[in-house]
DOLO-402703 format. One record per residue: x, y, z of N, C-alpha, C in turn. Coordinates in pm, whole numbers, padded with zeros to 5 digits, always signed. Layout:
BEGIN
XYZXYZXYZ/...
***
This chain:
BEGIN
+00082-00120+00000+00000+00000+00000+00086+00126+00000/+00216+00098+00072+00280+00277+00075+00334+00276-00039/+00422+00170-00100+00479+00200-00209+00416+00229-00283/+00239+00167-00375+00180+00264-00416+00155+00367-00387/+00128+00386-00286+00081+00564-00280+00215+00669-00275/+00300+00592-00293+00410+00653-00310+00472+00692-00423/+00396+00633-00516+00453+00582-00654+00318+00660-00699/+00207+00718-00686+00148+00798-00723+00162+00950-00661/+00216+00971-00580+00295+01142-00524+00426+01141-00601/+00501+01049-00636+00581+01070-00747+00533+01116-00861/+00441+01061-00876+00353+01084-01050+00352+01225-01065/+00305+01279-00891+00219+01441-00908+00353+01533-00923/+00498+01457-00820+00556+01562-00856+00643+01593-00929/+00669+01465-01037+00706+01462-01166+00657+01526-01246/+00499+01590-01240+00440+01644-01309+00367+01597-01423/+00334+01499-01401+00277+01398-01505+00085+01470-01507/+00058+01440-01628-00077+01524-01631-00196+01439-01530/-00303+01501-01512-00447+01469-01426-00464+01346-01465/-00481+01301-01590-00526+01199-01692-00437+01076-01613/-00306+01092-01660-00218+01002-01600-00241+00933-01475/-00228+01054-01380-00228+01055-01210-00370+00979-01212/-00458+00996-01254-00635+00903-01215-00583+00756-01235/-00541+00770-01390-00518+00613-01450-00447+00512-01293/-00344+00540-01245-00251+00464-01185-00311+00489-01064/-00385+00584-00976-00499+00607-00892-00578+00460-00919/-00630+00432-00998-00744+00372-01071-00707+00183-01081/-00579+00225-01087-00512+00090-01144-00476+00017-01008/-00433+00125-00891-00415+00069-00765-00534+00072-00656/-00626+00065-00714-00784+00053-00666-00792+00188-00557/-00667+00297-00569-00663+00422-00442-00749+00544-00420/-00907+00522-00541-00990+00652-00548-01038+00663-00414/-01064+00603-00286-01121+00654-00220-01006+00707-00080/-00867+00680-00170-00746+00695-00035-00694+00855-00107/-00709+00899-00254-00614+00984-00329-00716+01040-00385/-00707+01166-00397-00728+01284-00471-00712+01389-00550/-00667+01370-00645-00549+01462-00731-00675+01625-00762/-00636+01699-00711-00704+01849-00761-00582+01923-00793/-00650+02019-00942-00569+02087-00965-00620+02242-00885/-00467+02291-00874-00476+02473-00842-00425+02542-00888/-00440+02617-00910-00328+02752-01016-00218+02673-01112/-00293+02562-01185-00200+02520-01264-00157+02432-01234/-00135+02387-01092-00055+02295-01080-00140+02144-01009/-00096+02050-00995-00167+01914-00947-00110+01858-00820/-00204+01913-00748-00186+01838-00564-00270+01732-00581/-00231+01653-00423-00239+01491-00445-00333+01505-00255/-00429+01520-00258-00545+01514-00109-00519+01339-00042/-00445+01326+00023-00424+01165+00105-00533+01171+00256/-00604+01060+00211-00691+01013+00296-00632+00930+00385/-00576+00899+00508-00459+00835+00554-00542+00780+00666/-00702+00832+00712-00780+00744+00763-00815+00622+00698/-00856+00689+00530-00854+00574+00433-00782+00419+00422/-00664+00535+00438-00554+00394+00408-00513+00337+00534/-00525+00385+00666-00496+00324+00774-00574+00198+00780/-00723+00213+00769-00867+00127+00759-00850+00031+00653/-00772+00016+00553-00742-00100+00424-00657-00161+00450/-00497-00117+00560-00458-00177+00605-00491-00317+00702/-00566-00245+00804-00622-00340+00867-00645-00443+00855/-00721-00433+00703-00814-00569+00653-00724-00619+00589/-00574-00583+00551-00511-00669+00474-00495-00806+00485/-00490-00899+00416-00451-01018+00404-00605-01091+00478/-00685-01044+00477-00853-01132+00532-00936-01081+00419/-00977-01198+00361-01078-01223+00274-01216-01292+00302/-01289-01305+00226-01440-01410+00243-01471-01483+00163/-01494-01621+00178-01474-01732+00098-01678-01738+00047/-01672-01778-00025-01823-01758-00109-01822-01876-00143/-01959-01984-00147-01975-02091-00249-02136-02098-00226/-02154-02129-00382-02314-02156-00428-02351-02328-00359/-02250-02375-00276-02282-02515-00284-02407-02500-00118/-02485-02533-00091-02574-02482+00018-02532-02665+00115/-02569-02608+00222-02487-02730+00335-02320-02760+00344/-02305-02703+00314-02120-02741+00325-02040-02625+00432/-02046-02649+00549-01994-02563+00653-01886-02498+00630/-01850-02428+00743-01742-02327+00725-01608-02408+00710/-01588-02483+00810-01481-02550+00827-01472-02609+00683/-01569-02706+00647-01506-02752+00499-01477-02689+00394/-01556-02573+00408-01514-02471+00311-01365-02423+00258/-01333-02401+00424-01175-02397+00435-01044-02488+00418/-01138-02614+00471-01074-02739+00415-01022-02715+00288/-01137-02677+00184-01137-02700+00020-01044-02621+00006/-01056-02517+00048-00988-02357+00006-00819-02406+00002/-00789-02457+00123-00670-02468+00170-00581-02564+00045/-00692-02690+00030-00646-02798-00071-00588-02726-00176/-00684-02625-00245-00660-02588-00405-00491-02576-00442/-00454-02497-00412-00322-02528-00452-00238-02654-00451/-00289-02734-00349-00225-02874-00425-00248-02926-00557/-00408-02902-00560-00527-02939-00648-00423-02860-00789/-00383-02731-00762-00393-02662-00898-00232-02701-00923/-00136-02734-00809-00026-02756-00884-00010-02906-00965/-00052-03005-00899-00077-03109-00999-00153-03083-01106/-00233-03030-01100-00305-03020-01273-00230-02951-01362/-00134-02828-01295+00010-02778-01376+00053-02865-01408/+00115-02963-01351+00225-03067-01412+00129-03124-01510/+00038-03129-01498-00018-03253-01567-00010-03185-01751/-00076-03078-01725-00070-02993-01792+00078-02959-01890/+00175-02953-01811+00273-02870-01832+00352-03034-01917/+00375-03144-01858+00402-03243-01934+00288-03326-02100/+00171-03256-02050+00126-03309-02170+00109-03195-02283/+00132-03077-02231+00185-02935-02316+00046-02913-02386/-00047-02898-02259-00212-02888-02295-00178-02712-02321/-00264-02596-02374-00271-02475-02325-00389-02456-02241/-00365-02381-02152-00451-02342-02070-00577-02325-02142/-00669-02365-02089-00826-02355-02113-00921-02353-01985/-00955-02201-02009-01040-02164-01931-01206-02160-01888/-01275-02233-01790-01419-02284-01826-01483-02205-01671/-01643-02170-01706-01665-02160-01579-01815-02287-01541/-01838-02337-01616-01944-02453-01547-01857-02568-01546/-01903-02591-01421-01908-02699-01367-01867-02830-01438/-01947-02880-01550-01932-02955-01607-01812-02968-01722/-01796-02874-01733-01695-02791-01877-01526-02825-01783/-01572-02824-01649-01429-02840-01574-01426-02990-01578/-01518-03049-01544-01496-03197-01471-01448-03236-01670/-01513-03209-01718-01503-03269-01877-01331-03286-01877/-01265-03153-01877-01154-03064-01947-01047-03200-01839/-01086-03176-01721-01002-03291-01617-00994-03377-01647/-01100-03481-01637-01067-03651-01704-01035-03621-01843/-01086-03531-01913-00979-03543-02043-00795-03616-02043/-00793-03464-01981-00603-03447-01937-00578-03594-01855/-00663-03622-01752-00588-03684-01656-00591-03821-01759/-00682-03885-01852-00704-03972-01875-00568-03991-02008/-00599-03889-02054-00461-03884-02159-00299-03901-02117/-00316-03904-01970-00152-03883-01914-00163-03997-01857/-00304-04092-01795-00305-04225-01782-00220-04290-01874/-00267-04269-02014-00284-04367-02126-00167-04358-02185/-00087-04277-02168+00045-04283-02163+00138-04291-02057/+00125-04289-01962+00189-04309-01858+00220-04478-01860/+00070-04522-01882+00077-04710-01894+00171-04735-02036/+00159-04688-02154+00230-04727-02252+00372-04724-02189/+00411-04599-02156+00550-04610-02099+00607-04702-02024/+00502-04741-01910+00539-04873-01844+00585-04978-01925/+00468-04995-02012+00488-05164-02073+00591-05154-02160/+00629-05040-02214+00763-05010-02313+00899-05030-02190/+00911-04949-02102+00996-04988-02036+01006-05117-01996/+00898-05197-01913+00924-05333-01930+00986-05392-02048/+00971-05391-02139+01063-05419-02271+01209-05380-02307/+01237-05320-02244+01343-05241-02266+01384-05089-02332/+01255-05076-02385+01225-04929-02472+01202-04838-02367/+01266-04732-02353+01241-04633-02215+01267-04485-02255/+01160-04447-02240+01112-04312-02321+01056-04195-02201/+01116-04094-02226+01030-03959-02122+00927-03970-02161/+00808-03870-02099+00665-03880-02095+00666-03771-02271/+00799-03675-02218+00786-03572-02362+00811-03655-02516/+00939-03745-02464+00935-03800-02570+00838-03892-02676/+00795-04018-02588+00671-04091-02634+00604-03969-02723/+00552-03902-02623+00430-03825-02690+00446-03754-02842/+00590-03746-02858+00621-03669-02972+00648-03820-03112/+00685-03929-03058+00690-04058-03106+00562-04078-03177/+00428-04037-03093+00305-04109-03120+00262-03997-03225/+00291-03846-03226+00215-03735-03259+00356-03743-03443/+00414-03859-03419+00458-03866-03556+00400-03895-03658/+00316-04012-03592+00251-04094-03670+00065-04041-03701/+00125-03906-03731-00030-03849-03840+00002-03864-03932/-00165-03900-03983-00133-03941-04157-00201-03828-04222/-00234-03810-04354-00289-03738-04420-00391-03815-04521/-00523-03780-04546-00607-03879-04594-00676-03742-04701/-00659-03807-04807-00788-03693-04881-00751-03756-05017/-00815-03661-05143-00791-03704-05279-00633-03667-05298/-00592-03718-05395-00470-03713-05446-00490-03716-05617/-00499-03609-05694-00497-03584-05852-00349-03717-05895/-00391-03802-05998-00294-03874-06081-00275-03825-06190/-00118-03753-06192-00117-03677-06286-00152-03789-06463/-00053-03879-06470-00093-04024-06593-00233-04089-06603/-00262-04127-06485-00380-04165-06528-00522-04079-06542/-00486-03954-06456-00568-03863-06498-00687-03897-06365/-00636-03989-06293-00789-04046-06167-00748-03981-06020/-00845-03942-05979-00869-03895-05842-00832-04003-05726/-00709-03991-05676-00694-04168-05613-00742-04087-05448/-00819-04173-05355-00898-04130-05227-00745-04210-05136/-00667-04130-05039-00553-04180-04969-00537-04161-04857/-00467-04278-04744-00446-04271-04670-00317-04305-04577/-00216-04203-04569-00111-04209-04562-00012-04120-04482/+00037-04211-04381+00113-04143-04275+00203-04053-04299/+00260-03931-04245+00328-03791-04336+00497-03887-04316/+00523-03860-04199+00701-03890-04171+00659-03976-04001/+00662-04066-03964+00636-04118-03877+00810-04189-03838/+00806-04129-03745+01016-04155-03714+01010-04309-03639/+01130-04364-03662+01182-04483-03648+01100-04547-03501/+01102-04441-03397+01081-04510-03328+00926-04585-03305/+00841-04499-03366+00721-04537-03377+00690-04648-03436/+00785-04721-03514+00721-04832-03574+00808-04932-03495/+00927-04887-03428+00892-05030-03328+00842-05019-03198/+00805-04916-03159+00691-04923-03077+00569-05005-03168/+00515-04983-03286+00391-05041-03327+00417-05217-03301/+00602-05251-03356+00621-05366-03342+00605-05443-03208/+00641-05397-03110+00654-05426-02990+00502-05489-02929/+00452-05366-02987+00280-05373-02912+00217-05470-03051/+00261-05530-03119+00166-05631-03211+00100-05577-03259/+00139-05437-03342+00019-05341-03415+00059-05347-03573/+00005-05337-03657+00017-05342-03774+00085-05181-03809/+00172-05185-03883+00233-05032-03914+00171-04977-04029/+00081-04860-03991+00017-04833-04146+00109-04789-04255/+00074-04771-04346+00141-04760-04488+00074-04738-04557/+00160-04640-04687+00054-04625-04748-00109-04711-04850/-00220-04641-04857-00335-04699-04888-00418-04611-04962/-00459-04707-05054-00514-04619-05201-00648-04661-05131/-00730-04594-05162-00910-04637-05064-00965-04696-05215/-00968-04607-05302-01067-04616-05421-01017-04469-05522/-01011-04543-05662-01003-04480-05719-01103-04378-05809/-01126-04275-05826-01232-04211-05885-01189-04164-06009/-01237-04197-06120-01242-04142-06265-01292-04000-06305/-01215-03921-06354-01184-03718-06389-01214-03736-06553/-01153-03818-06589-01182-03784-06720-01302-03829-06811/-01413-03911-06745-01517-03936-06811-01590-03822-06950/-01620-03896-07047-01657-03793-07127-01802-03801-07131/
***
């Protein structure tokens, strides 16, 4: 609190205009502690120091609010207290599966967005296991960049000779390690695949 209000009596006697002095007033929530009036030109700064004695006070005490009806004080605080555990694991979780932040406010839109993530860092977390059991032993970053090789690209493809629309489905650059991961796990390695060919030049 002093260093702002300190850092706005600098403003005034730097001489910085009215406009200015409100903004950073405004920005440090201080309209009802600061008063900037001008007089003969010049810009005095009115300190309410009952104001700011009384905001002191209350510093650092807040009031905890929830729409949930029956859930006492104490648990309230319980919850309150948890969140930061709550929010630094969902960082990591986050921060290793290199989600971007996505911001929701119902209820449901959260629980969704959660088992999403958590279920996706399951489902690799277990691959990693059973690869390490094997001998294949991969970071959580790495795998993930292993698996995100293996996109394919599927659409028409123009033949320039035969002149036919070939319908394809075919992995872009899928790196070494992904296909013996596919080997390992008894998966078939896709390759490329002509679906059906469609005829352009009908007359």
């Amino acid at each position: 609190m002093d260093r702002r209000v300190a850092e706005v009596k600098q403003a005034v006697t730097d001489g910085e205009s009215l406009e200015d002095v409100l903004k950073l007033i405004s920005k440090y929530n201080l309209k009802r502690a600061l008063k900037p009036i001008e007089e003969g030109g010049k810009l005095k700064l009115e300190v309410n120091e009952t104001g700011i004695a009384a905001r002191k006070e209350h510093y650092g005490f807040f009031t905890l609010f929830t729409d949930h009806r029956g859930v006492s004080a104490e648990e309230i605080i319980a919850i309150y207290k948890s969140r930061n555990l709550v929010e630094e694991g969902f960082r990591a979780l986050k921060s290793d599966s290199k989600i971007d932040p996505v911001y929701h406010s119902k209820d449901m839109r959260i629980e969704t967005h959660t088992v999403l993530v958590v279920a996706g860092y399951l489902i690799t977390s277990l691959l990693r296991a059973i690869l390490n059991r094997s001998g294949m032993e991969y970071s959580f970053g790495g795998l993930k960049d292993a698996i995100k090789s293996g996109n394919a690209v599927e659409g028409f493809y123009e033949h320039e000779q035969l002149r036919n629309r070939l319908y394809i489905y075919r992995p872009v650059k899928p790196m070494a390690d992904l296909e013996a991961i596919f080997r390992e796990l008894k998966i078939k390695v896709p390759t490329f695949d002509v679906k059906e060919v469609i005829p352009t030049n009908i007359s």
